[in-house]
Biotite code that builds the C-alpha atoms (Angstrom):
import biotite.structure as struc

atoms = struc.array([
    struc.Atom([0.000, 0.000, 0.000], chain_id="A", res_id=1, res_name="UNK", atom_name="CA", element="C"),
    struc.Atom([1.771, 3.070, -0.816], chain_id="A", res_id=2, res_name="UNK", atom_name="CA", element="C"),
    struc.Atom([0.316, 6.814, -2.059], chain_id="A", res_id=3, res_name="UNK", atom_name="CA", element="C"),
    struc.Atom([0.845, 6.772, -5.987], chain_id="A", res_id=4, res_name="UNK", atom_name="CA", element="C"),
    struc.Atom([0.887, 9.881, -8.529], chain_id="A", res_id=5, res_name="UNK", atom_name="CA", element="C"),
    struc.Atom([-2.991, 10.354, -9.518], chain_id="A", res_id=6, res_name="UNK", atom_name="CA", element="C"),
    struc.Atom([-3.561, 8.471, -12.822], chain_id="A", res_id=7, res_name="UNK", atom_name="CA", element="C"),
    struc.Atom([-4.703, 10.800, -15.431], chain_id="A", res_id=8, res_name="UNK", atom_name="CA", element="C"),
    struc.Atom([-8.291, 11.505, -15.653], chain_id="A", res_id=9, res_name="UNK", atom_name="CA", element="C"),
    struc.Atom([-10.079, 13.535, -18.460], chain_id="A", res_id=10, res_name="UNK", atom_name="CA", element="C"),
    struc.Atom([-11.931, 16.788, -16.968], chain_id="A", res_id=11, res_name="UNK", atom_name="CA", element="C"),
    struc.Atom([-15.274, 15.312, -17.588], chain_id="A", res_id=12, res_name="UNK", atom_name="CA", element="C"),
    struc.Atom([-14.444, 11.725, -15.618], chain_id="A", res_id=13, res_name="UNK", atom_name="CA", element="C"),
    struc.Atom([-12.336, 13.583, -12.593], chain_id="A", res_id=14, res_name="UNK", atom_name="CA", element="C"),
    struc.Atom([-15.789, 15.809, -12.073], chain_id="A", res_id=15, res_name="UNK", atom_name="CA", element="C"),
    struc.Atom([-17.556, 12.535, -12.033], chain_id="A", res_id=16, res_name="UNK", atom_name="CA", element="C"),
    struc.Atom([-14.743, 10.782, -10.143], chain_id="A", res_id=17, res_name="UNK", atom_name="CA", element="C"),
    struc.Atom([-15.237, 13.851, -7.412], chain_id="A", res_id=18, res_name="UNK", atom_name="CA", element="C"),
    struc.Atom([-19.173, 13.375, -7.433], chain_id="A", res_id=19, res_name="UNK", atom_name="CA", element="C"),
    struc.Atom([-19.288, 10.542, -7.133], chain_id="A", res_id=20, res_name="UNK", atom_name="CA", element="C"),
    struc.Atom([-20.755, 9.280, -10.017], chain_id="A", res_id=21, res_name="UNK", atom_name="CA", element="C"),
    struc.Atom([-17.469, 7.180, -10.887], chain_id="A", res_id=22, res_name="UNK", atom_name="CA", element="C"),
    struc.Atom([-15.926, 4.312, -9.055], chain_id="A", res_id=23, res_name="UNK", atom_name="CA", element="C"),
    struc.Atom([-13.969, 2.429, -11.708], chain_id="A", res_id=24, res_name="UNK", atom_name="CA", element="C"),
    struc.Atom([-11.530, 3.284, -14.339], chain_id="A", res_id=25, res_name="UNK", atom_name="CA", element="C"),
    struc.Atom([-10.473, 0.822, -17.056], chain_id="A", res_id=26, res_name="UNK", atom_name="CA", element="C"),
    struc.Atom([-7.023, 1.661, -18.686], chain_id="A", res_id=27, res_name="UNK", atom_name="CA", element="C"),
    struc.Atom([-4.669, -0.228, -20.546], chain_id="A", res_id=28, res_name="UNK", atom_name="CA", element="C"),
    struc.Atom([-2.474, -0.835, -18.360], chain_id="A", res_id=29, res_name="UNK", atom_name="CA", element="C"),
    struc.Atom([-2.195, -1.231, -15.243], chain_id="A", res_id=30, res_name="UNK", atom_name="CA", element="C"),
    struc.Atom([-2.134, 1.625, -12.893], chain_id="A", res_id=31, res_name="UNK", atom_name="CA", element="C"),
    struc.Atom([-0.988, 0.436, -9.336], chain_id="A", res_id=32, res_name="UNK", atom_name="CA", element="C"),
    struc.Atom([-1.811, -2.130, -6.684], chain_id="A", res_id=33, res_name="UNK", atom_name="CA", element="C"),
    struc.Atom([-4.816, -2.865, -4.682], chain_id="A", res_id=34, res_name="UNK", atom_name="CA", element="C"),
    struc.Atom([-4.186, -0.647, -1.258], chain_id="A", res_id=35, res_name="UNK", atom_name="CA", element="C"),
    struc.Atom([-2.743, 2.255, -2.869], chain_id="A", res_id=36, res_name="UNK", atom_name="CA", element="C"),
    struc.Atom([-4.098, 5.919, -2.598], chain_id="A", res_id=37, res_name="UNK", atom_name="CA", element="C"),
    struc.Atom([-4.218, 8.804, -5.033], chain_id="A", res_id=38, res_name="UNK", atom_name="CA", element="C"),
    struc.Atom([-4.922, 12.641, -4.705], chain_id="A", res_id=39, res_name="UNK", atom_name="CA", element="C"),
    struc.Atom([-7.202, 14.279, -6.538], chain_id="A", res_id=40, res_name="UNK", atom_name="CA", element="C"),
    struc.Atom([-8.157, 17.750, -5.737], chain_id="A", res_id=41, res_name="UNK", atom_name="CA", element="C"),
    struc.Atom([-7.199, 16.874, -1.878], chain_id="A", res_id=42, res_name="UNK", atom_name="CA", element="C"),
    struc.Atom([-9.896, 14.121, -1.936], chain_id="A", res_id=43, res_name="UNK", atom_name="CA", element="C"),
    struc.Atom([-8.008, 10.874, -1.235], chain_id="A", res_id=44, res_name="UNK", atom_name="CA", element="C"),
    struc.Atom([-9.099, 7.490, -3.580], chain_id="A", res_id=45, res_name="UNK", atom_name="CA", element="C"),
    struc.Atom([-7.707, 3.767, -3.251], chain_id="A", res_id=46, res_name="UNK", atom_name="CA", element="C"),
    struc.Atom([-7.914, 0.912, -5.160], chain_id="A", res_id=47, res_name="UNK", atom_name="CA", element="C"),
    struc.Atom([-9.920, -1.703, -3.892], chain_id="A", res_id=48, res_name="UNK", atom_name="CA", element="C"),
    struc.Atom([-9.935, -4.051, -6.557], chain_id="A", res_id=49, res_name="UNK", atom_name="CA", element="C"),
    struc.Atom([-7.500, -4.172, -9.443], chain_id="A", res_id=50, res_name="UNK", atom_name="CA", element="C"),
    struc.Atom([-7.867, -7.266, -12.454], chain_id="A", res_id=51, res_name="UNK", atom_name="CA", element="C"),
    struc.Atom([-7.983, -7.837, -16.338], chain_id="A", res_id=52, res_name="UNK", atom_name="CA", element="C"),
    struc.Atom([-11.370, -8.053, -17.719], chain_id="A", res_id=53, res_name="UNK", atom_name="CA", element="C"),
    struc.Atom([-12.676, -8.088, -21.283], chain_id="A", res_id=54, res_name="UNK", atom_name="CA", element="C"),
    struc.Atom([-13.353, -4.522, -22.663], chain_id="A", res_id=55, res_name="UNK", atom_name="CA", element="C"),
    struc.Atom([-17.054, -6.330, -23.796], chain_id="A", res_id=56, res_name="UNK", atom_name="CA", element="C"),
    struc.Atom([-17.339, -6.649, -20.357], chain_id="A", res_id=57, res_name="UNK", atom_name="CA", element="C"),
    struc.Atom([-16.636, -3.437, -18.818], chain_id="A", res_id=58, res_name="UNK", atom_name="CA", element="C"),
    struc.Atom([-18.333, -1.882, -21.522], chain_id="A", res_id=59, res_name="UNK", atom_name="CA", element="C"),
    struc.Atom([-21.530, -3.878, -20.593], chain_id="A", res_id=60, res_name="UNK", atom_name="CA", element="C"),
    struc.Atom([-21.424, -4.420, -16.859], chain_id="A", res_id=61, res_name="UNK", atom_name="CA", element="C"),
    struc.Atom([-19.673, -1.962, -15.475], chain_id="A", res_id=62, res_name="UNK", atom_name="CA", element="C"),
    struc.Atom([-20.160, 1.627, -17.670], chain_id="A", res_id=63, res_name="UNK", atom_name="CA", element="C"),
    struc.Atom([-22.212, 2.652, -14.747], chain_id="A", res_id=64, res_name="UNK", atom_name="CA", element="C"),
    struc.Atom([-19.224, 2.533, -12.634], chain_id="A", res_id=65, res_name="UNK", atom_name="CA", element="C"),
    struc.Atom([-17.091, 3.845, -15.154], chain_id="A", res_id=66, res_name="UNK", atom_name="CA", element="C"),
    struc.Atom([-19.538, 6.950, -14.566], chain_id="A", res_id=67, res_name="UNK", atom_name="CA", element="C"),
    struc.Atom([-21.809, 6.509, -18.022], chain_id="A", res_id=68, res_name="UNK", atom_name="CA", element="C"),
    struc.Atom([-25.619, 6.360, -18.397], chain_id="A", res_id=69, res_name="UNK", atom_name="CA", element="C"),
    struc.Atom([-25.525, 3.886, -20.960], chain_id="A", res_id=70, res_name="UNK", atom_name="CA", element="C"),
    struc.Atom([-22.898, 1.165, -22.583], chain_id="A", res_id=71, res_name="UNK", atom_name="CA", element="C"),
    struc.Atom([-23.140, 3.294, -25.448], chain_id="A", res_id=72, res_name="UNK", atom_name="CA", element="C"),
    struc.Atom([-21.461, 6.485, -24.235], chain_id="A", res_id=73, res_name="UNK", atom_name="CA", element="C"),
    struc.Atom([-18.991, 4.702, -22.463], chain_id="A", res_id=74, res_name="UNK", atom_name="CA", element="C"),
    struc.Atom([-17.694, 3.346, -25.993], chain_id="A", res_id=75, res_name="UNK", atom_name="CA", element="C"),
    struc.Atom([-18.371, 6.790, -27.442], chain_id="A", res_id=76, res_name="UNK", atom_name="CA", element="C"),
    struc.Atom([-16.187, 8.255, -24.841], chain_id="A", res_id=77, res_name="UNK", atom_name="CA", element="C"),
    struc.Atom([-13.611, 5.654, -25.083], chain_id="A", res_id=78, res_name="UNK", atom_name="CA", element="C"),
    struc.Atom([-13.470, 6.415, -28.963], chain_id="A", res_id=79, res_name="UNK", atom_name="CA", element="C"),
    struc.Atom([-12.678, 10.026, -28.315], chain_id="A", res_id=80, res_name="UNK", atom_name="CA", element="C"),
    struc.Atom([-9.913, 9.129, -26.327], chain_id="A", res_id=81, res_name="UNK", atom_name="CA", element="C"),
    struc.Atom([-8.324, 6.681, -28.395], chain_id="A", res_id=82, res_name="UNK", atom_name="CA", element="C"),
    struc.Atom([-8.789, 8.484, -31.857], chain_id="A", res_id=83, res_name="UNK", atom_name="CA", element="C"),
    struc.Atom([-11.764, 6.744, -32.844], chain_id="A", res_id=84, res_name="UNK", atom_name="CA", element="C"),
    struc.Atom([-10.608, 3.089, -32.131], chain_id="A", res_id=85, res_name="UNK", atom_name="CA", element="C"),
    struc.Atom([-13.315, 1.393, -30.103], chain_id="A", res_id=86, res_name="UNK", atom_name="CA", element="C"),
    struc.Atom([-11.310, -2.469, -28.502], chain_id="A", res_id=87, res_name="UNK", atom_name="CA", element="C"),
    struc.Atom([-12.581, -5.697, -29.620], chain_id="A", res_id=88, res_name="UNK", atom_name="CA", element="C"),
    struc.Atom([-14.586, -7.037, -27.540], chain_id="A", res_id=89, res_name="UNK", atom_name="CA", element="C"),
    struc.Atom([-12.471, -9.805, -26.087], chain_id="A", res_id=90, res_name="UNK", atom_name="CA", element="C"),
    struc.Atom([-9.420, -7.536, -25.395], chain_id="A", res_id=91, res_name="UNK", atom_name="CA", element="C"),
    struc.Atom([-7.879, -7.466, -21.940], chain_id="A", res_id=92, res_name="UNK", atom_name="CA", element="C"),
    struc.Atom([-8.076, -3.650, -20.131], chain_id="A", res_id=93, res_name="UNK", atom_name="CA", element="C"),
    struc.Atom([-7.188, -3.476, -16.993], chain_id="A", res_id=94, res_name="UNK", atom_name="CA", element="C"),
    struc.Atom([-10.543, -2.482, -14.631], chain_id="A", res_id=95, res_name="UNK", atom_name="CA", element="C"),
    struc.Atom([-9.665, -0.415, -10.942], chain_id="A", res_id=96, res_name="UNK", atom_name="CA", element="C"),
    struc.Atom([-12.109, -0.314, -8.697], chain_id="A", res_id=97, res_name="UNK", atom_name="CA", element="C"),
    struc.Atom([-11.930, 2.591, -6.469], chain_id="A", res_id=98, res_name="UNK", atom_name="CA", element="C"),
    struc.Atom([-13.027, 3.745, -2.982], chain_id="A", res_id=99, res_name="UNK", atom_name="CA", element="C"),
    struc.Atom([-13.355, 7.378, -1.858], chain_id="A", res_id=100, res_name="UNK", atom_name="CA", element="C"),
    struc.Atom([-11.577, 7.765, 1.671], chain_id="A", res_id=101, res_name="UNK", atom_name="CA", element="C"),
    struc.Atom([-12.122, 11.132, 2.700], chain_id="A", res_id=102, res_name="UNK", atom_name="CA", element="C"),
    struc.Atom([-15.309, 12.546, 2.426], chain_id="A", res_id=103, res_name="UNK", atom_name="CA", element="C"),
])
């Protein structure tokens, strides 16, 4: 357990990061270990959970975590990011649960 740099977040998934509206962030690669704490905007985040999952699956199960209304604009947002390339569906990303710790 040890307090990392804060990953990168865009502007529009560190808002919903801070209001708590996101709780996961899928990446590829990976971005630390379960235990260790981040700073964003003095609010303090660990990872809880850290494992490889199909990007099928986080699109699917977990966009709601990753701070989306739908699967949908999670893949649209994910396209933005990564110059329109949208994963297949069976690709490994790495999925990081996290946990606010101070209020």
């Amino acid at each position: 357990m040890a307090l990392i740099p804060a990953p990168p977040f865009h502007p529009d998934m560190k808002k919903a990061l801070l209001e708590g509206r996101k709780s996961c962030a899928s990446r590829n690669k990976r971005l630390g270990e379960i235990g260790d704490c981040f700073v964003i905007d003095k609010v303090v985040f660990r990872f809880v959970d850290i494992r490889p999952e199909k990007f099928g699956t986080i699109a699917y199960r977990f966009y709601r975590c990753e701070g989306f209304a739908t699967a949908s604009e999670f893949m649209s947002f994910w396209m933005r990011l990564h110059r329109g390339a949208l994963p297949l569906p069976n690709s490994l990303k790495w999925l990081h649960i996290l946990e606010r710790v101070t209020p």
